[in-house]
C-alpha positions in Angstrom: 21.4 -2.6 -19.7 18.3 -0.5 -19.6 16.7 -3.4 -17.9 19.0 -3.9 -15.3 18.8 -0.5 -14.3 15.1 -0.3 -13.9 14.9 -3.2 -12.0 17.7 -1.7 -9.6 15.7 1.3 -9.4 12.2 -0.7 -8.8 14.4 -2.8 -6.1 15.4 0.5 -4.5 12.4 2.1 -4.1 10.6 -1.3 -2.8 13.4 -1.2 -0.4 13.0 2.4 0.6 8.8 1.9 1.0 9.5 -1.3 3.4 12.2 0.7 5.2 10.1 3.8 5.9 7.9 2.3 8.7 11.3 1.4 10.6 12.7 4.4 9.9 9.7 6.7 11.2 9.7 4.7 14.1 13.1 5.1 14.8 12.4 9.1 14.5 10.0 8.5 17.6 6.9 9.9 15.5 3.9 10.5 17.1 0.9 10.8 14.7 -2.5 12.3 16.1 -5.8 10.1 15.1 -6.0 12.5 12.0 -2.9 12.3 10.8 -3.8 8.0 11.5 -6.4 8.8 9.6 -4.2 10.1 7.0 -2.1 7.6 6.4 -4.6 5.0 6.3 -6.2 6.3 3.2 -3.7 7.3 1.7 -2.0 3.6 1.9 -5.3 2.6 0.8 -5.4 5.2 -2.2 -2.3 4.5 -3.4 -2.8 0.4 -4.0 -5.6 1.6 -5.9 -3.3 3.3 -8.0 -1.0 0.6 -8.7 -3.9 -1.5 -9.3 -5.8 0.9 -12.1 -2.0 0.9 -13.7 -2.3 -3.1 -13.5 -5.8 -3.3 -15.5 -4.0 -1.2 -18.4 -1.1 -3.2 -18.8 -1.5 -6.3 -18.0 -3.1 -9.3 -19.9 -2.6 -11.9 -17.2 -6.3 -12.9 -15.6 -4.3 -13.4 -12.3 -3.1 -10.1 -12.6 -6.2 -8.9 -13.7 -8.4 -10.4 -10.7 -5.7 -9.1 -8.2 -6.0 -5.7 -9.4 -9.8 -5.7 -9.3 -9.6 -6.8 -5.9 -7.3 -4.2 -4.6 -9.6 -1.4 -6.0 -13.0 -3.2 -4.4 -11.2 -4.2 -0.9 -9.6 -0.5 -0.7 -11.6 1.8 -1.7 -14.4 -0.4 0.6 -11.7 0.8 3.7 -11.5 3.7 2.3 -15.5 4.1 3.0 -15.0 2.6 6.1 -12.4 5.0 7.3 -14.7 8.1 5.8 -17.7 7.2 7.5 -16.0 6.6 10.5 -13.9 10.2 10.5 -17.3 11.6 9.6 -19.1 10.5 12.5 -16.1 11.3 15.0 -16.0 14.7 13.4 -12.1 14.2 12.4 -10.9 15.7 9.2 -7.3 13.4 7.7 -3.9 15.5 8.4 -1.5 15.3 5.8 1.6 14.6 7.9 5.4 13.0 7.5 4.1 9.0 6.9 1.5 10.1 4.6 3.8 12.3 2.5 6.4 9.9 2.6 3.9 7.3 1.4 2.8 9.4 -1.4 6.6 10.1 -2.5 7.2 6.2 -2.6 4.4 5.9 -4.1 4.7 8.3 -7.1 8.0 6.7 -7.8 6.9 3.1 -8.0 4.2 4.4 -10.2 6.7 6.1 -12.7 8.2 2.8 -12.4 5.4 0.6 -13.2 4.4 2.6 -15.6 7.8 2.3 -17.3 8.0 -1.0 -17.4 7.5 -3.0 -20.5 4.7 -5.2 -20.6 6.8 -8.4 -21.0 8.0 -7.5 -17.1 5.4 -5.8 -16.0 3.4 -8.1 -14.3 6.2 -9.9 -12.6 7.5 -6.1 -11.2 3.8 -5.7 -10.4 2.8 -8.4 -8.4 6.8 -7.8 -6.6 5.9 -4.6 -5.7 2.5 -5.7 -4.1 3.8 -8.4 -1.8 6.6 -5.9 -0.7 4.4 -3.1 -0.6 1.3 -5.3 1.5 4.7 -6.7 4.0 5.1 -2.6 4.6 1.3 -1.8 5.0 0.7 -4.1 7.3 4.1 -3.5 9.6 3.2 -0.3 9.5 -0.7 -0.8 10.8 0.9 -3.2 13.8 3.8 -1.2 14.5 2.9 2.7 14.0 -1.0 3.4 13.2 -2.4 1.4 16.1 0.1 2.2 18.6 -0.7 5.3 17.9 -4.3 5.2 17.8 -6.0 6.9 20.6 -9.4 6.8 19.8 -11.1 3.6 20.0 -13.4 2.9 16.8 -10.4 4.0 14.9 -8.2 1.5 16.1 -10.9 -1.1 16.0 -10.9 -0.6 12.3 -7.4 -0.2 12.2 -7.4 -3.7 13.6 -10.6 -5.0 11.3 -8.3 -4.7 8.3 -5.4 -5.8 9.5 -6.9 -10.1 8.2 -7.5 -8.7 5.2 -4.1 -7.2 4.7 -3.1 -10.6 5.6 -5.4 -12.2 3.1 -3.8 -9.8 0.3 -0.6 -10.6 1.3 -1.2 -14.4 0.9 -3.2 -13.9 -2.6 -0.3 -11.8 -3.5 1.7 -14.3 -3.0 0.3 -16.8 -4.7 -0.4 -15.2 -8.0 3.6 -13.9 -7.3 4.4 -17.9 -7.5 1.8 -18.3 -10.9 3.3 -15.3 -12.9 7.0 -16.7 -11.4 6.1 -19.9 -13.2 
């Protein structure tokens, strides 16, 4: 039973992550480039997270190598996007999307964290190809639409193939640990 109900829970919160995007867009939400800002690295941070909980729990060298490569590739954006505020003299706003992420986010990592290690890597690499599906709707859809300054939608754009690229590596270790 306790099973069941986690997994429920996990689903519900994947669910609620993928239908945020829709659902801020549907509110008409206009985001300034800082608060674009703010959600970018904040995505970014928080696949970092899920990743470090990933190299503590798993065994699997799929799982492994996935996780290492979501810390490298994001915290690189993250660099990216620092630099790039830096220079245009912006400083991230906390706003709705971010805090929204960051909620999601805290509750797939209570979660994760929760789930026994038999299952883990399955809910892991679940939660990555839902939560890169989101990311990336929400770069097209939201961030660059909303983008006013250039650079920062030319990065914004830059990282869109290699969201993708996750994605797709997502889903193929998705289809190894499925095995």
């Amino acid at each position: 039973m306790r099973k069941t109900t986690d997994l429920i829970r996990f689903v519900m919160i994947v669910l609620g992550m993928l239908a945020t995007p829709f659902f801020l867009k549907a509110q008409d939400v206009k985001l300034s480039d800082a608060e674009v800002a703010s959600v970018a690295v904040v995505a970014n941070q928080i696949d970092i997270s899920y990743a470090e909980i990933a190299k503590k729990k798993s065994k699997h060298p799929e799982i492994l190598k996935f996780a290492e490569t979501m810390t490298t590739d994001h915290n690189a954006v993250i660099g990216q996007a620092a630099a790039l505020v830096k220079k245009l003299g912006v400083t991230p706003k906390d706003n709705a999307v971010s805090q929204q992420l960051l909620d999601g986010a805290e509750e797939t990592k209570k979660t994760l964290n929760a789930t026994k290690k038999k299952d883990f890597d399955k809910a892991y690499i679940d939660n990555e190809v839902a939560y890169h599906k989101a990311v990336i709707d929400a770069v097209e859809n939201l961030l660059i639409p909303e983008t006013e300054n250039g650079e920062l939608k030319a990065l914004l754009e830059a990282v869109l193939p290699a969201l993708r690229t996750h994605l797709e590596h997502a889903e193929m270790v998705q289809k190894k640990v499925s095995e």
